[in-house]
N, C-alpha and C positions, 0 to 999 in steps of 0.2 A: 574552437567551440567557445563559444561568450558566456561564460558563468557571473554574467550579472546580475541575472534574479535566482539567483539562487541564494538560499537565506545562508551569514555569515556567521559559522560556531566559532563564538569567542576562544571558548573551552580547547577546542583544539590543540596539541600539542605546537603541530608546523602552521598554524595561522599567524602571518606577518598583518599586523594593522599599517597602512599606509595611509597619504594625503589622503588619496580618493576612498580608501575607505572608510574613511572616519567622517569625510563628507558627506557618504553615503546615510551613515547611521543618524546623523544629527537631521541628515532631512526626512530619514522614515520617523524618525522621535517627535521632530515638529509635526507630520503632516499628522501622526496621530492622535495628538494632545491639540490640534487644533480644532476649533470649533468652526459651525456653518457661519457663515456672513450674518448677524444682525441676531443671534443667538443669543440668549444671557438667560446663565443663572436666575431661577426666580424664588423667591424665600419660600417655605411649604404653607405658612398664615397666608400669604399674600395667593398664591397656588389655591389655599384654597376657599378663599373670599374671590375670586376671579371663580373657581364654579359655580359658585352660591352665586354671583349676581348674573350667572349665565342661564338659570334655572328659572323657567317662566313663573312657576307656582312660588317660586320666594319674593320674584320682584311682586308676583299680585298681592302673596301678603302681608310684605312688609308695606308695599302702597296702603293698603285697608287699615292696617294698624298706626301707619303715620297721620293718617285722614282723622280716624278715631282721636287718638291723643291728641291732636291741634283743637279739634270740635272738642273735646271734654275741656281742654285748659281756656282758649281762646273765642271758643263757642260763644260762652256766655255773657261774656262782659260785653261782646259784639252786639249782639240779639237781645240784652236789655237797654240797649239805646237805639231799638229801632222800634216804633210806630209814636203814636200821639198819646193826650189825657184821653184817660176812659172813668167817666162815671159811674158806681156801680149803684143795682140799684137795689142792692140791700142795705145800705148805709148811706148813700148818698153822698161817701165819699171820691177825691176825682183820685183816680191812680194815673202814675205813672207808666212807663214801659219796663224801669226799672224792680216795677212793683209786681205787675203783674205776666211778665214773662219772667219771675222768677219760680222755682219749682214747685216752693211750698204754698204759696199765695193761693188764695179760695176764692171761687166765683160762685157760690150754689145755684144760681140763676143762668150759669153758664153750663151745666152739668152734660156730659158725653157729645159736645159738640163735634162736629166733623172739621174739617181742614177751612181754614179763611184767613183774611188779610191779617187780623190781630194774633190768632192763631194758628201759628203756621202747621202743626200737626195736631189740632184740636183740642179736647180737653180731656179730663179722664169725669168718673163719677163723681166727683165733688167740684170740676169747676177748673181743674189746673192742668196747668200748660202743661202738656205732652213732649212739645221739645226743647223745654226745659228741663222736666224731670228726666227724659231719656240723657239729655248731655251729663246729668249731676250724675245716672245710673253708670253710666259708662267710667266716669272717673273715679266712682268708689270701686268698678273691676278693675281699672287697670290700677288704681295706687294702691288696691289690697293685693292683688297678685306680685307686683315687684315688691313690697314691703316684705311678702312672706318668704318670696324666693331670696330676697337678701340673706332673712334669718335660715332660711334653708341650707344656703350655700355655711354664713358663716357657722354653723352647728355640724352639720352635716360632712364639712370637709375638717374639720378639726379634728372631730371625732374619727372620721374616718383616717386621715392620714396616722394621725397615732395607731390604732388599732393593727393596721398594716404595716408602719415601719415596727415598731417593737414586738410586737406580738405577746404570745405568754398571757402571765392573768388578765394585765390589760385588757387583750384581744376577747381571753374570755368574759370578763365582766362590763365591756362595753356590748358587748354580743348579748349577753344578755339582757339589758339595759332595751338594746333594740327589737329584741323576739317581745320584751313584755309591753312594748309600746305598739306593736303590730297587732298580738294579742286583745289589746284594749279595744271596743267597739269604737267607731270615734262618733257615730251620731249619738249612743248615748250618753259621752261626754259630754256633746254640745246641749245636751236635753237638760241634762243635768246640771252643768253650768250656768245655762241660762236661767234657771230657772230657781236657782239660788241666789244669783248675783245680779241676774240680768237688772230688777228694777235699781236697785243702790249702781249700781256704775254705769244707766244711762243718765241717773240725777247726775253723777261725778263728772261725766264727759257731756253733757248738755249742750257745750257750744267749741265745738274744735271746728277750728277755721275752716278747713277740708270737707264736714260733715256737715254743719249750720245744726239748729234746732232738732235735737231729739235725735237718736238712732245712734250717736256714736260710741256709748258703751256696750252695745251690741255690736259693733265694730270691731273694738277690742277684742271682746272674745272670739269673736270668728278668726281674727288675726291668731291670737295666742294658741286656739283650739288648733288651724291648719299648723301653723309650723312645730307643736306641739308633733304631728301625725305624718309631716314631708319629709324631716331631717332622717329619721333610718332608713329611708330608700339611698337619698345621697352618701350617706355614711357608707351602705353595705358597698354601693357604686363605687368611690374612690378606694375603702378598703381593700377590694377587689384589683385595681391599677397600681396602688401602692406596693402591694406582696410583687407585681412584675417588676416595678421600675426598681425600688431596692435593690434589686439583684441585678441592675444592669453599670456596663464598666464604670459607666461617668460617677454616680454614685458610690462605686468602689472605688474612683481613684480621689473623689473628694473626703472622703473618711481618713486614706491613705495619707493625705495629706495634714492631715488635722481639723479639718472642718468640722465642728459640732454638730449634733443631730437637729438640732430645731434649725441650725440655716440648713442641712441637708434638705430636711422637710419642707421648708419655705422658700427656699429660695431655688433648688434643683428639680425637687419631685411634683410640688404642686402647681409651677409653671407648665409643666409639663402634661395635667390634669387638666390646664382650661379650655380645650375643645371638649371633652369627657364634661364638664362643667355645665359649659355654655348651653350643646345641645339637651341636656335634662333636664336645665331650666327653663328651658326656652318651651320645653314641653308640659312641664310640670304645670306652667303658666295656665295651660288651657284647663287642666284640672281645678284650678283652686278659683277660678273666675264661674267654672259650673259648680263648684262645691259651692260657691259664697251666695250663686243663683238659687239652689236647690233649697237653702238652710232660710233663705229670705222668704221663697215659697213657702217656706215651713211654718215662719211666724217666728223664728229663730234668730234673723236676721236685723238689719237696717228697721229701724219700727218709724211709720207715721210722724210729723210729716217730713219723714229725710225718704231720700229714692234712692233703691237701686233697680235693676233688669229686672230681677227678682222679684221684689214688692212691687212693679209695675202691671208681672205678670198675672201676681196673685191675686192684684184689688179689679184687674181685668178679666181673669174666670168669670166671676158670675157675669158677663154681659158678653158673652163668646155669641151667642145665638142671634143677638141684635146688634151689639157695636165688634164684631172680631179683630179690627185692627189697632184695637187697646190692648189682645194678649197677643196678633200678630207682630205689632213694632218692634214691641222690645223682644221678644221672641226671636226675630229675626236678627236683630242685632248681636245679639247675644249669640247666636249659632255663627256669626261671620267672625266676633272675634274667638271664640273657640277653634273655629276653623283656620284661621290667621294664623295662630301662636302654632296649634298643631302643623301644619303646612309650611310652617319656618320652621321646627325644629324638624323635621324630617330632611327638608332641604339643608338645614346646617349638618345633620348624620351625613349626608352625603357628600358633604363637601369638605367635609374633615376627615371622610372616611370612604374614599372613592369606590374602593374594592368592597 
């Protein structure tokens, strides 16, 4: 009878290990621990940035949002060195292209024009360049949404990782800290702010590089007011991760060790946070790019003559029934990158978080 597949109890008291059996073993141990042909280990970031660029709706809109940021930064400097002198003819002076495909420049003689060679997306009610003012609109969304989200993240995970690794009064009095910040209205902050400080700190901020003429101290506030109102959503978010990870071994054996608690927190738990991170931000973004629209609607915002979506929207209301694609353009822009940012953070959930 040939008992060579038959599995071999070590344990046995009368089992003799010979040559052939020991050859036997080391070749069932290789063939186990052996991997398929061309097989490799893949990191879990790497693992899951290979789903994420496998997910149609990320690659459309991280496309949309790479298009946007090039046109807001590179847009412009392009498109005021393209056409001729233009004479105007309320002053009789000659512009440039640099002059008058810029955003704030005024043509009243040009007022609600439709689409032409000088004007490539026509004009608004006073005369100015449409796709000028839409590029400058675009780049106070996106550099107010990353500025916020920076402060978001660094408030929001400070606070939160403390909260969670220590806990006790801490926990309780950052906790509160955050219910009274949720508590607080936040439009009638911004009503309220603006409308104390708004005129003294847009004289203060009058000309920041970013903004040009007017509208940046109302910038400010929209900046300070959002992250004032972002950071206890992130906080409760990583507090919430923090109470798991803590209590997991690596953590215990780095304490065990002697490691102090702020590299604990910094250097083991909150690495460990940046997909939990990345995808709230990446969401959050769409939020504060319609908050910053909504608040400019409001008269809240970006004021005269600086542009954003917002103020593009609102000075194009009243002429909805005869010019509409004054509050359609930016309208629509504005819904793509909201849709963008939303549609990447979802495809980032999913790609950090398969299951």
């Amino acid at each position: 009878m040939d008992n060579s597949d038959q599995p071999i109890d070590l344990q046995a008291p009368d089992t003799v290990i010979t040559g052939a059996t020991l050859a036997t073993l080391e070749a069932t141990s290789s063939s186990e621990n052996e991997k398929p042909p061309g097989q490799k280990s893949v990191a879990p970031t790497r693992d899951a940035f290979g789903r994420f660029f496998r997910d149609w709706r990320a690659k459309a809109s991280l496309g949309v949002l790479v298009f946007f940021v090039l046109l807001a930064i590179i847009g412009p400097p392009i498109y005021q060195h393209i056409g001729g002198p233009y004479t105007s003819n309320i002053d009789g002076h000659v512009y440039g292209p640099q002059d008058y495909h810029n955003y704030y420049h005024e043509e009243l003689d040009r007022q609600n024009e439709g689409p032409s060679a000088q004007y490539w997306l026509g004009t608004d009610d006073i005369g100015r360049d449409q796709l000028a003012r839409l590029m400058q609109g675009v780049l106070i969304s996106i550099v107010l949404a990353i500025v916020v989200e920076i402060a978001d993240i660094l408030l929001g995970v400070f606070i939160g990782v403390l909260a969670g690794y220590y806990g006790g009064w801490l926990d309780q009095f950052l906790a509160r800290a955050t219910d009274i910040t949720f508590a607080f209205p936040q439009l009638l902050f911004l009503i309220m702010v603006a409308g104390i400080f708004g005129t003294q700190l847009d004289s203060a901020f009058d000309n920041l590089p970013i903004i040009g003429p007017a509208g940046g101290g109302r910038l400010i506030l929209i900046f300070v007011a959002l992250s004032l109102f972002a950071w206890p959503v992130m906080a409760r978010i990583v507090r919430g991760q923090t109470l798991q990870l803590k209590e997991q071994q690596f953590v215990e054996a780095a304490r065990t060790s002697g490691t102090t608690n702020w590299r604990i927190m910094f250097r083991h738990i909150v690495p460990n946070l940046l997909s939990i991170i990345i995808v709230y931000a990446t969401l959050d973004m769409a939020g504060t790019i319609g908050a910053e629209a909504g608040l400019s609607v409001l008269g809240l915002g970006i004021q005269p003559p600086g542009s954003s979506l917002g103020l593009m929207i609102e000075s194009g209301a009243p002429y909805t029934a005869v010019y509409p694609y004054e509050v359609l353009l930016p309208s629509f822009v504005l819904v793509l990158l909201v849709l963008a940012f939303s549609f990447m953070g979802d495809a980032l959930q999913d790609a950090f978080d398969p299951h």
